[in-house]
C-alpha positions as CSV (number, residue, x, y, z in Angstrom):
1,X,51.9,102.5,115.4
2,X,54.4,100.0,117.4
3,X,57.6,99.2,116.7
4,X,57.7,96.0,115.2
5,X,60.9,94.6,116.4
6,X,60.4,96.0,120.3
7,X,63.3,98.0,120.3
8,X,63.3,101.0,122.8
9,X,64.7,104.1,120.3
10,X,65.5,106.4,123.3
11,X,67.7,103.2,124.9
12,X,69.6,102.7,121.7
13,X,70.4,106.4,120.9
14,X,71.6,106.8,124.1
15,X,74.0,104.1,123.9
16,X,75.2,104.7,120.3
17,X,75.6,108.7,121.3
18,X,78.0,107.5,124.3
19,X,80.0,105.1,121.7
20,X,80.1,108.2,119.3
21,X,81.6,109.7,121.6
22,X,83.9,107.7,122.8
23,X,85.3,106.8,119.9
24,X,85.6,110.4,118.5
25,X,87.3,111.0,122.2
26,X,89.8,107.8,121.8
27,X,90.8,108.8,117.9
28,X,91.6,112.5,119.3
29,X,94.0,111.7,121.7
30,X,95.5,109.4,119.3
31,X,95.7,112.2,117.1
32,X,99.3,114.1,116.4
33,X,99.2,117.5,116.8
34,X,99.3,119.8,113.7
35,X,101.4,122.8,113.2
36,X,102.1,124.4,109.7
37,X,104.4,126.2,107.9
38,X,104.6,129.7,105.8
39,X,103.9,127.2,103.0
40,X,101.1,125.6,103.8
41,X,102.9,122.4,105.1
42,X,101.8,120.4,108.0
43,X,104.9,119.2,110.5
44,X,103.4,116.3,112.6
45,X,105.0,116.7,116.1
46,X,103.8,113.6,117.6
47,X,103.3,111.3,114.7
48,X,102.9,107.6,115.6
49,X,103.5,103.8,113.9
50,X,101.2,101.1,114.5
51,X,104.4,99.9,116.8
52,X,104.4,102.7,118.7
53,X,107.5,104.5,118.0
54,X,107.6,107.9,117.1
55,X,108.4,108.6,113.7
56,X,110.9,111.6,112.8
57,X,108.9,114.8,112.5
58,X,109.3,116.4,109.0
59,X,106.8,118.5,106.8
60,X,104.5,116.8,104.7
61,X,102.2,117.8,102.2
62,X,98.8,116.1,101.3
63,X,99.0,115.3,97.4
64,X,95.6,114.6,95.4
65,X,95.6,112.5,92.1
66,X,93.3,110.4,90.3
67,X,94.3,106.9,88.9
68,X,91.6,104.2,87.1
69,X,89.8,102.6,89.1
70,X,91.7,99.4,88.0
71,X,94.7,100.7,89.4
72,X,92.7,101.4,92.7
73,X,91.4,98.2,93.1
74,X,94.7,96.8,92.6
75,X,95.9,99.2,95.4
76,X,93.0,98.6,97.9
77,X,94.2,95.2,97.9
78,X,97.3,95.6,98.9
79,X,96.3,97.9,101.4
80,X,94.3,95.3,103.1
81,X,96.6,92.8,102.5
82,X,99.3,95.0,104.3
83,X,97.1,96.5,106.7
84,X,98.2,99.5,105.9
85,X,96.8,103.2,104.3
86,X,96.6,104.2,101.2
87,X,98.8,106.7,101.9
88,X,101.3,105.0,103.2
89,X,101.5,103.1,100.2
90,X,101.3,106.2,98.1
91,X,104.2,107.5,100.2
92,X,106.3,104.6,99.3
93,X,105.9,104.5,95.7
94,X,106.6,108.1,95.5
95,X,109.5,107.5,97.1
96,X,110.6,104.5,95.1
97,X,109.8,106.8,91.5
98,X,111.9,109.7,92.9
99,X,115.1,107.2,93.7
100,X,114.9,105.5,90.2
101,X,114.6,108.9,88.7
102,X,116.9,110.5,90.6
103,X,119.7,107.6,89.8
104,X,120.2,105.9,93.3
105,X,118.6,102.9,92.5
106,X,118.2,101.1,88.9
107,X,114.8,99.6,87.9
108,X,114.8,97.7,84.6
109,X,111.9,95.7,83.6
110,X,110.8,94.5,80.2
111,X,106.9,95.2,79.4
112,X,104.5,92.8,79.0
113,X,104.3,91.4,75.0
């Protein structure tokens, strides 16, 4: 049986294989390099913005949670509007929450009627 749209499979895997590979190549040397603690936290020694600066090293923790997927959406679209992570934006908000509630900033808001 031919191929219908005369590609040449061997060709393309070939090519797609190198571009694997490059990428995977180009994302690990953009990689920081991991070292954790006694607690099971990861200090990033080489952690980079999209700048290029390096950030101050400091151990982090990876945090799971679950939110509706309303919330998520709502989220996603910042992200892309930002061009930025989730996590980043995660990062933020967690850190806003832990000022109010710790008193160094004040948040008042009135809720929606």
């Amino acid at each position: 049986m031919g191929n219908k749209n005369n590609w040449d499979a061997d060709a393309m895997k070939g090519t797609l294989i190198s571009d694997m590979e490059r990428e995977v190549r180009d994302g690990i040397s953009g990689m920081a390099t991991e070292e954790r603690g006694a607690g099971g936290e990861v200090a990033m020694t080489s952690q980079q913005t999209e700048q290029g600066a390096a950030k101050p090293t400091e151990p982090t923790k990876g945090v799971q949670t679950y939110i509706p997927m309303s919330m998520y959406r709502r989220l996603n679209d910042i992200k892309l509007t930002r061009r930025e992570n989730i996590a980043t934006l995660v990062a933020q908000a967690i850190e806003l929450w832990l000022d109010v509630q710790e008193g160094k900033i004040s948040c008042s808001f009135l809720p929606p009627k």
